[in-house]
NUNUDO-35748 format. One record per residue: x, y, z of N, C-alpha, C in turn; chain; residue in one letter; residue number from 1. Coordinates in nm, 4 decimals. Layout:
<nodes>
     n.c1     n.c2     n.c3    ca.c1    ca.c2    ca.c3     c.c1     c.c2     c.c3 mol type seq
        X        Y        Z        X        Y        Z        X        Y        Z   A    a NUM
...
</nodes>
This chain:
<nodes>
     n.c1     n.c2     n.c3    ca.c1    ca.c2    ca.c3     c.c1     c.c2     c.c3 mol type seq
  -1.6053   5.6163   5.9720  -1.6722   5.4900   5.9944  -1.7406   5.4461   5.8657   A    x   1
  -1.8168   5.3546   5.8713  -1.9122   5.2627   5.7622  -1.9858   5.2131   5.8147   A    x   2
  -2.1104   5.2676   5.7866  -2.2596   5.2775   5.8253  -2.3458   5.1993   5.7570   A    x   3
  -2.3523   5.2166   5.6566  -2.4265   5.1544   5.4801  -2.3304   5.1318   5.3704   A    x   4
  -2.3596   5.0193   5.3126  -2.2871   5.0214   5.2046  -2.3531   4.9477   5.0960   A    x   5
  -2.3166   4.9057   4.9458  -2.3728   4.8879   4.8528  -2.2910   4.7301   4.7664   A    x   6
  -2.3473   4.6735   4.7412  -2.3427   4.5730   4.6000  -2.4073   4.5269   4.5212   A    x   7
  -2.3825   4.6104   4.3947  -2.5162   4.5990   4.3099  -2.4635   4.5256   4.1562   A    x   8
  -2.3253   4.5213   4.1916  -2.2667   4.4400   4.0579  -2.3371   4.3042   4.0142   A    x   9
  -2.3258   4.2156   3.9082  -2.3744   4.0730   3.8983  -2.2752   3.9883   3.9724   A    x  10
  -2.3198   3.8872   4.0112  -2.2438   3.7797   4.0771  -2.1615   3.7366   3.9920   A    x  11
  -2.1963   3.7211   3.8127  -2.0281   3.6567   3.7270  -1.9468   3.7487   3.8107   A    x  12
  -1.9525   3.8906   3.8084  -1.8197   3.9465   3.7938  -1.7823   3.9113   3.9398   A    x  13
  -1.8271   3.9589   4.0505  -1.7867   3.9193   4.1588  -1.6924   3.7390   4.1717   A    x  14
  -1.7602   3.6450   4.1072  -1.7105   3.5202   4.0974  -1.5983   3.5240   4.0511   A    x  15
  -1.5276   3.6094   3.9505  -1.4387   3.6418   3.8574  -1.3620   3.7495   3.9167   A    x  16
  -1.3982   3.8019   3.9934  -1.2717   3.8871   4.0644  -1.2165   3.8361   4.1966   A    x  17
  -1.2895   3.7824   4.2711  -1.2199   3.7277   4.3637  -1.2098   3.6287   4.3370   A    x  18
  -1.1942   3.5484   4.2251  -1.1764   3.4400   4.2045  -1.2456   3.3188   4.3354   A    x  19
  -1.3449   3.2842   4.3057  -1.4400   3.1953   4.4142  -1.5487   3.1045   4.3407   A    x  20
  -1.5713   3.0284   4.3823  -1.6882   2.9370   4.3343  -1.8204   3.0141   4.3579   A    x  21
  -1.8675   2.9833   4.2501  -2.0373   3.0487   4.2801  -2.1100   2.9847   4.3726   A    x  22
  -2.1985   3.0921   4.4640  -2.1773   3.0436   4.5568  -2.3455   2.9928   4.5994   A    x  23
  -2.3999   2.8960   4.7057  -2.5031   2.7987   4.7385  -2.5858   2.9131   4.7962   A    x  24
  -2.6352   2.9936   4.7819  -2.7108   3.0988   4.8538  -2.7837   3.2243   4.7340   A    x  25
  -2.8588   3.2486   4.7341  -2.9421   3.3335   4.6381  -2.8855   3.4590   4.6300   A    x  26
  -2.8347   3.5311   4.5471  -2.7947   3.6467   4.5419  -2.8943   3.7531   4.4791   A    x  27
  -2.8812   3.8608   4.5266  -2.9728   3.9724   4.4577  -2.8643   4.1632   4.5108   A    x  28
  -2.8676   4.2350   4.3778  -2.7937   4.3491   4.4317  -2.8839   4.4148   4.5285   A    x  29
  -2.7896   4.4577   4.6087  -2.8068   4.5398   4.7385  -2.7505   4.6999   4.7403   A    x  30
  -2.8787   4.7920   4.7331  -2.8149   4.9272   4.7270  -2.8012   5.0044   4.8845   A    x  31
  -2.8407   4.9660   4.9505  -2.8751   5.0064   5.1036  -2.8297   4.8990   5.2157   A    x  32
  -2.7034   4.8241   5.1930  -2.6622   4.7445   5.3227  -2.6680   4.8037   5.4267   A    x  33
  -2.7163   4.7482   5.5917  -2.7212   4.8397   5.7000  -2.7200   4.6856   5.7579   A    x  34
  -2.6385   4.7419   5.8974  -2.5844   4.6703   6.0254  -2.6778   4.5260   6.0854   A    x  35
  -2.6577   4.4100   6.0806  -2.7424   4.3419   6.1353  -2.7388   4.2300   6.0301   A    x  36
  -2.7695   4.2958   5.9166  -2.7859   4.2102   5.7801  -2.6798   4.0893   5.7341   A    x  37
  -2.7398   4.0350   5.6691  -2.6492   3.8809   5.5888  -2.6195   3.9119   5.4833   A    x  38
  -2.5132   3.9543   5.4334  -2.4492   3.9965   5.3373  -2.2830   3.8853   5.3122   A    x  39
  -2.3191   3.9239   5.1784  -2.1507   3.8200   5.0890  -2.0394   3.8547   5.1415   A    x  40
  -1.9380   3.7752   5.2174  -1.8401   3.7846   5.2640  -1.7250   3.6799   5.1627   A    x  41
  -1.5862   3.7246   5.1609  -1.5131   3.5848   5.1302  -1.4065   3.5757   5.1880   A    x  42
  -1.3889   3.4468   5.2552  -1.2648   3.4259   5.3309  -1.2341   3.2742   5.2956   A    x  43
  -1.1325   3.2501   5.3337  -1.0579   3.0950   5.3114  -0.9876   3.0347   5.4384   A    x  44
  -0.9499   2.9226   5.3793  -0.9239   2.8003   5.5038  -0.8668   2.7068   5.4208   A    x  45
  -0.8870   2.5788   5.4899  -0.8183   2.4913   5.4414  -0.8892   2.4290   5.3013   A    x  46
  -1.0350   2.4427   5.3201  -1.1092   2.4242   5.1896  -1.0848   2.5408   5.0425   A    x  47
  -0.9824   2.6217   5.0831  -1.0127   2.7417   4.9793  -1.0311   2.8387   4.9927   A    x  48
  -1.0625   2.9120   4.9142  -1.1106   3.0573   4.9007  -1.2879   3.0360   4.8436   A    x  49
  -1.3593   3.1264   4.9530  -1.5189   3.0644   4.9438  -1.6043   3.1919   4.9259   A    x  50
  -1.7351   3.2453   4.8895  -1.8159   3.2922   4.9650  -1.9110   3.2610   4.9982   A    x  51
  -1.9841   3.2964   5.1216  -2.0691   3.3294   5.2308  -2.1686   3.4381   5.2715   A    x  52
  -2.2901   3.4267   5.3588  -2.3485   3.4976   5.3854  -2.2779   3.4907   5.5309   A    x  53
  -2.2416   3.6173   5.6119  -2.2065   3.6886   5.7435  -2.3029   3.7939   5.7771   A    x  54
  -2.3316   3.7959   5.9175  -2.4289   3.9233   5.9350  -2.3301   4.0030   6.0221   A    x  55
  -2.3782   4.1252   5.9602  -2.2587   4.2557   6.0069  -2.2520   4.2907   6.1538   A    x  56
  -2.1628   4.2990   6.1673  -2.1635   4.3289   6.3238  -2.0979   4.2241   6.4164   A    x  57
  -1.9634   4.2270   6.4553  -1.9066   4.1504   6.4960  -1.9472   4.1304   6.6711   A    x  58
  -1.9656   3.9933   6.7154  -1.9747   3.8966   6.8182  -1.8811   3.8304   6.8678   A    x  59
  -1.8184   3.9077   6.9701  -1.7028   3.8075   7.0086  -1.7205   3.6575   7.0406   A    x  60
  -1.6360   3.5718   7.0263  -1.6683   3.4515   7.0939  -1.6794   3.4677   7.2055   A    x  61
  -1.6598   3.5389   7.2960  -1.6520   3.5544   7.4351  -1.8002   3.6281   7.5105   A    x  62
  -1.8918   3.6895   7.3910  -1.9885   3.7356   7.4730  -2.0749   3.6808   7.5256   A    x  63
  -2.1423   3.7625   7.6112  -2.2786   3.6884   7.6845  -2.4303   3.7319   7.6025   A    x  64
  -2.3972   3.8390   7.5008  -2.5259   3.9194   7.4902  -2.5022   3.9210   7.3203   A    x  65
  -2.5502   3.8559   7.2104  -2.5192   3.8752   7.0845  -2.5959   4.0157   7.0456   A    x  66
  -2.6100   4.1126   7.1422  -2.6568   4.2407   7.1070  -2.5499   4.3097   7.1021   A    x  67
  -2.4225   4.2463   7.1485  -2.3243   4.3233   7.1163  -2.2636   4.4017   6.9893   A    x  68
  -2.2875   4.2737   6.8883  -2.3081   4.2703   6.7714  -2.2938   4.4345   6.7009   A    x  69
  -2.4041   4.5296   6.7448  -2.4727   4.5962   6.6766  -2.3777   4.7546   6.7364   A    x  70
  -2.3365   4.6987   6.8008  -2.2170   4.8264   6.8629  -2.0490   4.8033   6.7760   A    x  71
  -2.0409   4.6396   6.7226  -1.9185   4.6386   6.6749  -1.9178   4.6344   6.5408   A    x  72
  -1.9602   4.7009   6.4323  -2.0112   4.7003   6.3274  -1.8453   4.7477   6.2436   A    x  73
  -1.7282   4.8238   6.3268  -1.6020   4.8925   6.2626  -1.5478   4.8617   6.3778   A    x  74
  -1.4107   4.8810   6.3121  -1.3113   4.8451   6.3944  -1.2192   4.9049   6.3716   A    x  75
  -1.1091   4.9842   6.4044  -1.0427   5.1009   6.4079  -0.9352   5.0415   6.3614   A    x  76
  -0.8570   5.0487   6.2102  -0.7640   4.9888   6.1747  -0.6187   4.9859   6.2816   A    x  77
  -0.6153   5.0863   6.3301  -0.4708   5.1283   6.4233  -0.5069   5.0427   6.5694   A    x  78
  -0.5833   5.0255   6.5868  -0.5304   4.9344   6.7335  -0.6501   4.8420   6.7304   A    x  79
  -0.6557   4.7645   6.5767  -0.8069   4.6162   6.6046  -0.6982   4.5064   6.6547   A    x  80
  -0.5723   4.5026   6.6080  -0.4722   4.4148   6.6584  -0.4669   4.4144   6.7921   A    x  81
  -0.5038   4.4727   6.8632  -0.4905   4.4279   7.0223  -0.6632   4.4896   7.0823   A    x  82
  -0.7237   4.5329   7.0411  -0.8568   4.5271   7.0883  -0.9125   4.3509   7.1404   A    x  83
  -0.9567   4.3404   7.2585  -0.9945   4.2102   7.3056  -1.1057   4.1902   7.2069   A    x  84
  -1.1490   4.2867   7.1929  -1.3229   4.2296   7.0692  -1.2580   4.1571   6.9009   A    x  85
  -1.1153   4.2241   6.9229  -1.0987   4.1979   6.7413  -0.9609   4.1307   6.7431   A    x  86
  -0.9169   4.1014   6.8142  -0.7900   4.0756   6.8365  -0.7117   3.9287   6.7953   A    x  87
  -0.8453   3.8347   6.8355  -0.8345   3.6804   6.7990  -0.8570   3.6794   6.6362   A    x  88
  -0.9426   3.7740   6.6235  -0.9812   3.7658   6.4323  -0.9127   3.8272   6.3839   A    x  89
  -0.8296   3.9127   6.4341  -0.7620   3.9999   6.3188  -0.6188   3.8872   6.2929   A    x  90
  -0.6024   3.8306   6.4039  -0.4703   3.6763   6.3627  -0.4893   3.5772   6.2840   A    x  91
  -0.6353   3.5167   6.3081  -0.7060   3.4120   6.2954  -0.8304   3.3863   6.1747   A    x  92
  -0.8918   3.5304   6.1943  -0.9920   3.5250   6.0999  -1.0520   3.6425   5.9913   A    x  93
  -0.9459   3.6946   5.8839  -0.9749   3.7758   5.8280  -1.0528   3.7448   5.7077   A    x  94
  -1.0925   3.8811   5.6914  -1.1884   3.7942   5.5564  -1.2239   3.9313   5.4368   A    x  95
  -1.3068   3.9350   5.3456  -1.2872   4.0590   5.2494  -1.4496   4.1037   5.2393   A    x  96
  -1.4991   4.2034   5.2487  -1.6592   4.2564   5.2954  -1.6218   4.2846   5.1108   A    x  97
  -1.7513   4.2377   5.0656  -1.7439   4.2365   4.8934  -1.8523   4.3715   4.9369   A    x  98
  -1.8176   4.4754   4.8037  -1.9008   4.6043   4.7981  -1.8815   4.6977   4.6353   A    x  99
  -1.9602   4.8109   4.6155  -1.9064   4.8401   4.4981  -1.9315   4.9947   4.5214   A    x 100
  -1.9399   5.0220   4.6409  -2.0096   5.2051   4.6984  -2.0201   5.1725   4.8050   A    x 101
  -1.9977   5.2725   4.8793  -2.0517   5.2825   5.0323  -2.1023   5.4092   5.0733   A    x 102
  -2.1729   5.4586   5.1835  -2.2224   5.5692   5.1999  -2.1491   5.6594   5.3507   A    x 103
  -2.1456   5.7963   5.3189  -2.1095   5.9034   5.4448  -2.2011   6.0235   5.4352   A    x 104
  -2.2169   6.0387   5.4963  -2.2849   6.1671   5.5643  -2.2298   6.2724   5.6384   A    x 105
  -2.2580   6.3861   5.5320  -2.1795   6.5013   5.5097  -2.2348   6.6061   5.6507   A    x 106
  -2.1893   6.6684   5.7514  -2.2228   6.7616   5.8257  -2.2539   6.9114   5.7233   A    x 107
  -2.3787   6.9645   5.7178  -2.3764   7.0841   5.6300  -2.4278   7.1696   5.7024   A    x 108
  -2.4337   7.1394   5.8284  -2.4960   7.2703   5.9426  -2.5578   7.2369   6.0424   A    x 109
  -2.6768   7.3600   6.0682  -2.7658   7.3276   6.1426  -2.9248   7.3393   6.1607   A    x 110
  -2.9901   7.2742   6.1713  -3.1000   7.2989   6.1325  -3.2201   7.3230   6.2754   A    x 111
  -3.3755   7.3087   6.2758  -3.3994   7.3728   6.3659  -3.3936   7.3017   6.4507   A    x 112
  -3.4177   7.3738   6.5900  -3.3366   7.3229   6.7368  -3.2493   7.2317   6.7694   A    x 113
  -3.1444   7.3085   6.6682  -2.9989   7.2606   6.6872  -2.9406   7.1790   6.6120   A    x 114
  -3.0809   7.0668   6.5643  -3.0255   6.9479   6.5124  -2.9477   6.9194   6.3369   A    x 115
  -2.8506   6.8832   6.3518  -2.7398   6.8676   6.2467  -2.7942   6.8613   6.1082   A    x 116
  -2.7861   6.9249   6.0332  -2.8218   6.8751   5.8807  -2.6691   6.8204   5.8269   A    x 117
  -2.7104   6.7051   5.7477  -2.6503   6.6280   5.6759  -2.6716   6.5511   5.5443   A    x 118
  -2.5505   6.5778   5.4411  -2.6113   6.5057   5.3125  -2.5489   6.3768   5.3035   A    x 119
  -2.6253   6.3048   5.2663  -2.5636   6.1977   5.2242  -2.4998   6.1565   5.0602   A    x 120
  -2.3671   6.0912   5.0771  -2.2971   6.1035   4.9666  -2.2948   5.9333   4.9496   A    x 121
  -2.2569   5.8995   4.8192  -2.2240   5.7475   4.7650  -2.0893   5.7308   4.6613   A    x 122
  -2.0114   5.6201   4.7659  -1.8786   5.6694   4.7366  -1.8374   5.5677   4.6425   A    x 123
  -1.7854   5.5587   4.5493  -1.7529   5.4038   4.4553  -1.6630   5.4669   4.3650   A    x 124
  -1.6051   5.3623   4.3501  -1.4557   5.3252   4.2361  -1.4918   5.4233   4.1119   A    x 125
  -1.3893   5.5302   4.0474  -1.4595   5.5600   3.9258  -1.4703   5.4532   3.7925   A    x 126
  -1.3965   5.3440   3.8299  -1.4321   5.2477   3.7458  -1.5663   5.1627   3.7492   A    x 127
  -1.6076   5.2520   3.8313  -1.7505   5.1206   3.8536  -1.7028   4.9829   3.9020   A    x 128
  -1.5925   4.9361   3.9452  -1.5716   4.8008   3.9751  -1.5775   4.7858   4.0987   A    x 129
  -1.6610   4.6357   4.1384  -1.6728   4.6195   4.2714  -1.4764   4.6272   4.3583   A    x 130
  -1.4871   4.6199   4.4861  -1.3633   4.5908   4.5530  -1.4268   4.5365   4.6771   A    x 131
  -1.3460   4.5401   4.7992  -1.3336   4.4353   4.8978  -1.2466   4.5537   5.0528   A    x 132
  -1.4093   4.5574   5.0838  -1.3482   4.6007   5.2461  -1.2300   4.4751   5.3650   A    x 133
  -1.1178   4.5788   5.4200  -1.0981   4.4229   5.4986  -1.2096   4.4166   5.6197   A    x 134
  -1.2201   4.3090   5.6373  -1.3066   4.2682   5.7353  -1.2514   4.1543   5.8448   A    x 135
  -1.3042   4.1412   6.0048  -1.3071   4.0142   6.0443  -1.3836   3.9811   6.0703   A    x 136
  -1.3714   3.8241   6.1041  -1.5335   3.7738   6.1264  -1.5091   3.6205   6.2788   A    x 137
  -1.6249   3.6413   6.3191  -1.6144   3.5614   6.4179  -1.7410   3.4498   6.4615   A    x 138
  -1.7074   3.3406   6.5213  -1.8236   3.2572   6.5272  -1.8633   3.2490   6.6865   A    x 139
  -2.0027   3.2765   6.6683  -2.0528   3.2943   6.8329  -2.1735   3.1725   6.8192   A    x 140
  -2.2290   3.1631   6.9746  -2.3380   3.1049   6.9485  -2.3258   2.9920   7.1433   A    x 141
  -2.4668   3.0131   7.1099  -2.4786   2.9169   7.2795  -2.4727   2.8043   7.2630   A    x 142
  -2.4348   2.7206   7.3590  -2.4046   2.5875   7.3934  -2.5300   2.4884   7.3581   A    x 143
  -2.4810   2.4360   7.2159  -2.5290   2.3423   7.1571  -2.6750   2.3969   7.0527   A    x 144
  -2.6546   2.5576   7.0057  -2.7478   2.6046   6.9747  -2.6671   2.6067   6.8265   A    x 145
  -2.7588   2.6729   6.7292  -2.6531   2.7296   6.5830  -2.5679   2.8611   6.6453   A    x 146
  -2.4453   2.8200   6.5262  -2.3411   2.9413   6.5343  -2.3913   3.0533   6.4203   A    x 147
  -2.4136   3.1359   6.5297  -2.3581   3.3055   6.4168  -2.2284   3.3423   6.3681   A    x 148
  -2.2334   3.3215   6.2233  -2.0538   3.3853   6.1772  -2.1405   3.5418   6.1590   A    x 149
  -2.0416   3.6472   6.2455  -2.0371   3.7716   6.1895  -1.8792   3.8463   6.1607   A    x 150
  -1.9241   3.9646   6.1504  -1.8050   4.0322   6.0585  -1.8059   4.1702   6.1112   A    x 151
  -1.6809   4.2510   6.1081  -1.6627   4.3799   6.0879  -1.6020   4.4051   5.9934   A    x 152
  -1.6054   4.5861   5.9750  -1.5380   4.6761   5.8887  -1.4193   4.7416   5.9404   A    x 153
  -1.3349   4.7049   5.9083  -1.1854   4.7983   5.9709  -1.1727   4.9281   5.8778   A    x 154
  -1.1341   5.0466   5.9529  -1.1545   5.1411   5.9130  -1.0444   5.2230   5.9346   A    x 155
  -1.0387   5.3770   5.8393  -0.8895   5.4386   5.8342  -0.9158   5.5781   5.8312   A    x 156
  -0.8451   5.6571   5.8187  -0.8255   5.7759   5.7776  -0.8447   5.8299   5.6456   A    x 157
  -0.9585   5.8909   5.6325  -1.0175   5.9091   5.5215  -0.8950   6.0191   5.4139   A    x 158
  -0.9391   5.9465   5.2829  -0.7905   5.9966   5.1939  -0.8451   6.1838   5.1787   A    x 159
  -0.7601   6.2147   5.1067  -0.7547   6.3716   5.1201  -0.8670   6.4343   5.0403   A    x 160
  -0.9193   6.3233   4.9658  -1.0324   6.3699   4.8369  -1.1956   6.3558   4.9050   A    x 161
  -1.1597   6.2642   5.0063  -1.2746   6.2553   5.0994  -1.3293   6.3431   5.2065   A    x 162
  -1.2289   6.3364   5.3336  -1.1983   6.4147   5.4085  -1.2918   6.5050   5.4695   A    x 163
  -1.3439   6.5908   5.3139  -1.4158   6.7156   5.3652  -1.5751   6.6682   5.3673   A    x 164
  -1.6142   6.5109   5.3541  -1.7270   6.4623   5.3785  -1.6880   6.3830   5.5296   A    x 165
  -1.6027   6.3406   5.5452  -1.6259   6.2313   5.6679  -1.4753   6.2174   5.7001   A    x 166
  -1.3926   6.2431   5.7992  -1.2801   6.1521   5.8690  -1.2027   6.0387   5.7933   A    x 167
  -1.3104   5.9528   5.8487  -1.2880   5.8254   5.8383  -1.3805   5.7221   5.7338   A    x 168
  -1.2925   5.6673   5.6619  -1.3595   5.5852   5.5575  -1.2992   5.4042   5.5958   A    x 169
  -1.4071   5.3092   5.5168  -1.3311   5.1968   5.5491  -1.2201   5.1596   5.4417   A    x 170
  -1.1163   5.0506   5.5151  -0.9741   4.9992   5.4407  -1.0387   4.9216   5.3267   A    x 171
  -1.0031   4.9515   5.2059  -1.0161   4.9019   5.1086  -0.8730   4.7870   5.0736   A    x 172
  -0.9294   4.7119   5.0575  -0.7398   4.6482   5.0071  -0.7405   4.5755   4.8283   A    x 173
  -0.6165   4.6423   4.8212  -0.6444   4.6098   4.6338  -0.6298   4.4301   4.6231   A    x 174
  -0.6683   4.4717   4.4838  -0.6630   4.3290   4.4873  -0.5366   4.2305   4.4291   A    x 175
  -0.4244   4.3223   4.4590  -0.3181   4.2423   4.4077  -0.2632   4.1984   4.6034   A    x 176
  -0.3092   4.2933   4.7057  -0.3230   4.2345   4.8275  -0.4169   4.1389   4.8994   A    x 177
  -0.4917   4.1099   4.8300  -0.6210   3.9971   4.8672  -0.5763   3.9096   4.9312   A    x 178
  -0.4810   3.7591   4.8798  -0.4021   3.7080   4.8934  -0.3428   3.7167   5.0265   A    x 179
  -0.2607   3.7948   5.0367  -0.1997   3.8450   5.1816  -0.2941   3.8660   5.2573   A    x 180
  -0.3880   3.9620   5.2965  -0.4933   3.9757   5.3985  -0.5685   3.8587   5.4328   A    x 181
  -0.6136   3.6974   5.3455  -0.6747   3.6565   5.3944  -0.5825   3.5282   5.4407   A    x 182
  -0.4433   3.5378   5.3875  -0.3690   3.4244   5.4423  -0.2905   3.4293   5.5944   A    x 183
  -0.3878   3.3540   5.6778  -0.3556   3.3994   5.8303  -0.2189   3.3417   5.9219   A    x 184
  -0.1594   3.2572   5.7728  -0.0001   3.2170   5.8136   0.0674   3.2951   5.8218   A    x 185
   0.0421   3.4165   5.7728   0.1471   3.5229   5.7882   0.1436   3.6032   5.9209   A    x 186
   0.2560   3.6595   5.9308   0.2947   3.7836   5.9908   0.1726   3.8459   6.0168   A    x 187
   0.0626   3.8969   6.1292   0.0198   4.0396   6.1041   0.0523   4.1441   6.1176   A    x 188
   0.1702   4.1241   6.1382   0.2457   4.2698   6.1754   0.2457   4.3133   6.0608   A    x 189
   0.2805   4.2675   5.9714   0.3303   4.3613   5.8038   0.1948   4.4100   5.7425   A    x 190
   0.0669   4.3551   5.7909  -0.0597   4.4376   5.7304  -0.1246   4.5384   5.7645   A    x 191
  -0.0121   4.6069   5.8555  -0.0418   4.7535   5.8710  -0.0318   4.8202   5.7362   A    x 192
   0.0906   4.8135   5.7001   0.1089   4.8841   5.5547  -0.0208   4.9062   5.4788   A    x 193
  -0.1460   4.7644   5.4972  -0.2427   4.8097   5.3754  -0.3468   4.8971   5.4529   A    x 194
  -0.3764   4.9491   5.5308  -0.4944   5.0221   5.5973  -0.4200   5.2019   5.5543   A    x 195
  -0.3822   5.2060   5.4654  -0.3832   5.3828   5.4115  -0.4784   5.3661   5.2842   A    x 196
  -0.5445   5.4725   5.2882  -0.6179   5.5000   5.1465  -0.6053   5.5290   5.0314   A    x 197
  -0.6795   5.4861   4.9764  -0.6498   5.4389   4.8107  -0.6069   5.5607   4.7341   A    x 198
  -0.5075   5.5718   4.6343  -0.4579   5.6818   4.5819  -0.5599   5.8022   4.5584   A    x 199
  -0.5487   5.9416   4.5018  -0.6064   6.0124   4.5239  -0.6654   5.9549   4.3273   A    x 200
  -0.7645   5.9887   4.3153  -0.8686   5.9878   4.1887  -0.8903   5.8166   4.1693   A    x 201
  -0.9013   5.7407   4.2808  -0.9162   5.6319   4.2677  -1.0813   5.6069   4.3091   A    x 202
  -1.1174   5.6522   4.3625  -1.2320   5.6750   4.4270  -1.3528   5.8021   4.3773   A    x 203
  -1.4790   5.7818   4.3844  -1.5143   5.9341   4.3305  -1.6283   5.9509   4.4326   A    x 204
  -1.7279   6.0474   4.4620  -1.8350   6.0506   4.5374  -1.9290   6.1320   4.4813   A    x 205
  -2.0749   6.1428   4.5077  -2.1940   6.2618   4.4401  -2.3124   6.2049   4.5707   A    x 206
  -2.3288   6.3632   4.5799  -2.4307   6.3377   4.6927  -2.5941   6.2441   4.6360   A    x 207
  -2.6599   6.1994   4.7096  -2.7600   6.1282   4.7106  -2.8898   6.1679   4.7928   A    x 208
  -3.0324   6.1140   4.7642  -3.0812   6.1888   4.8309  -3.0990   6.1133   4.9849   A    x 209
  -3.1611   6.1677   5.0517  -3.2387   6.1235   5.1983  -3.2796   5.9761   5.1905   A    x 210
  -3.3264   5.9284   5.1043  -3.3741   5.8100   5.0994  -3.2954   5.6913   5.1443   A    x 211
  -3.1621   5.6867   5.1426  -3.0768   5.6285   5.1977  -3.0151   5.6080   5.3539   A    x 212
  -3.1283   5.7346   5.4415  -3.1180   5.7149   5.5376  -3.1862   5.5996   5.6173   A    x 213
  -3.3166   5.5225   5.5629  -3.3939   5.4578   5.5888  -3.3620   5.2894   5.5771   A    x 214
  -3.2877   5.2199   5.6433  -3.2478   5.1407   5.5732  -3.3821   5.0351   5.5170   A    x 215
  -3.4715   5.0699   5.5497  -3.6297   5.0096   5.4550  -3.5981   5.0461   5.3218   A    x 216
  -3.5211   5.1349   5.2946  -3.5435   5.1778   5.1304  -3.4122   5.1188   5.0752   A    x 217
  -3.4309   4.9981   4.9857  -3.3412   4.9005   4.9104  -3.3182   4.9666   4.7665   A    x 218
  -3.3417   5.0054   4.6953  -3.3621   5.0493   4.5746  -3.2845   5.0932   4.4954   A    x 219
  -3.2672   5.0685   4.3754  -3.1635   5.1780   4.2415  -3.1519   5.2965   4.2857   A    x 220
  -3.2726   5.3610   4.3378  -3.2783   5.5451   4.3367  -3.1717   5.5725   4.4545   A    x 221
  -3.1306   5.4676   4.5355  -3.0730   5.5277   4.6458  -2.9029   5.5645   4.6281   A    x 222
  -2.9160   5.5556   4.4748  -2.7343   5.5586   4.4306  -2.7373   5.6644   4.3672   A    x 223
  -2.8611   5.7257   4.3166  -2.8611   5.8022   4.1863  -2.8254   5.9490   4.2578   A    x 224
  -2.7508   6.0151   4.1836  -2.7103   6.1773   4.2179  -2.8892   6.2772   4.2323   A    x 225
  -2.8363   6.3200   4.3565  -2.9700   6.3819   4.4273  -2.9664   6.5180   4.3569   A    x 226
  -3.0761   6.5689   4.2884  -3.1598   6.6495   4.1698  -3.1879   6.8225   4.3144   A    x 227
  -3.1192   6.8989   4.2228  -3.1006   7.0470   4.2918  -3.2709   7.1103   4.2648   A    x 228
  -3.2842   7.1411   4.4363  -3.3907   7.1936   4.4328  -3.3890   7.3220   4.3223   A    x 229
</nodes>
């Protein structure tokens, strides 16, 4: 899954890799994204290729309770195509979750009465370059009130270099596939192909400390490699 994640790059470069207009909304890097939040999304339409603020956690058009929200935060790459929660967006409304790290939490035992110890790790490109979760996103909202656009994380089978921290990591899609994922004239059948994980040494990870469990704690320190007792 994908719990927290990170964008701490400058907005040129982001403007310059997904190729998008800079965008009407205040930007500031984010080391501690967590569920709920308004975070940079980019998707297109007939106006283009744009970005946006989306708050995480997808809302079907169909619900009664926008608390749903906070339960649909991922979406299981192998069957979001026919899930009723993701099913209209994964045809209709895909879009790219901008990031440059994300975080998992490592099982390392057990601690007292029973309860799990876990480290937390921060996972990013060894190039340091931001990339682009796929995501969908959907517009909810009551009758004649404002619309909420939110979003999920579609998620995969964590590659072999990962693995021994977490399962499951989210679909990254390169960016010579951008293009394809957000153009919803196509086929979705053929975008199965992009939900496998990114070659092996494409990716790197170093554990981090605790501080990242809190999503109150925004900060630089929450990326930095956690210091051996």
């Amino acid at each position: 899954m994908c719990g927290r994640y990170t964008l701490t790059v400058p907005l040129s470069n982001l403007v310059d890799a997904f190729e998008v207009p800079p965008p009407e909304f205040d930007y500031l890097p984010r080391y501690n994204i967590a569920p709920t939040q308004e975070v940079p999304v980019v998707a297109q339409d007939e106006q283009g290729r744009r970005m946006g603020l989306l708050r995480w956690g997808l809302i079907p058009s169909w619900a009664k309770d926008p608390a749903m929200g906070s339960r649909l935060i991922n979406a299981r790459s192998e069957t979001a195509a026919e899930k009723p929660a993701f099913r209209s967006a994964f045809q209709r409304r895909r879009c790219l979750v901008l990031a440059d790290g994300f975080y998992e939490w490592k099982r390392e035992g057990e601690g007292k009465g029973g309860k799990p110890i876990k480290t937390p790790y921060w996972i990013h490109m060894a190039s340091r370059e931001p990339f682009a979760f796929a995501g969908l996103w959907e517009r909810w909202g009551p009758e004649g009130g404002p619309p909420l656009h939110t979003f999920t994380i579609l998620t995969t089978e964590a590659s072999s270099e990962l693995s021994h921290i977490h399962p499951r990591m989210p679909v990254i899609i390169p960016p010579e596939s951008r293009e394809e994922w957000l153009d919803t004239s196509r086929d979705p059948v053929g975008l199965q192909r992009l939900f496998r994980p990114p070659p092996d040494s494409t990716l790197t990870a170093h554990p981090v400390s605790t501080l990242v469990n809190s999503p109150r704690n925004d900060v630089p320190s929450c990326i930095e490699p956690a210091t051996t007792p």
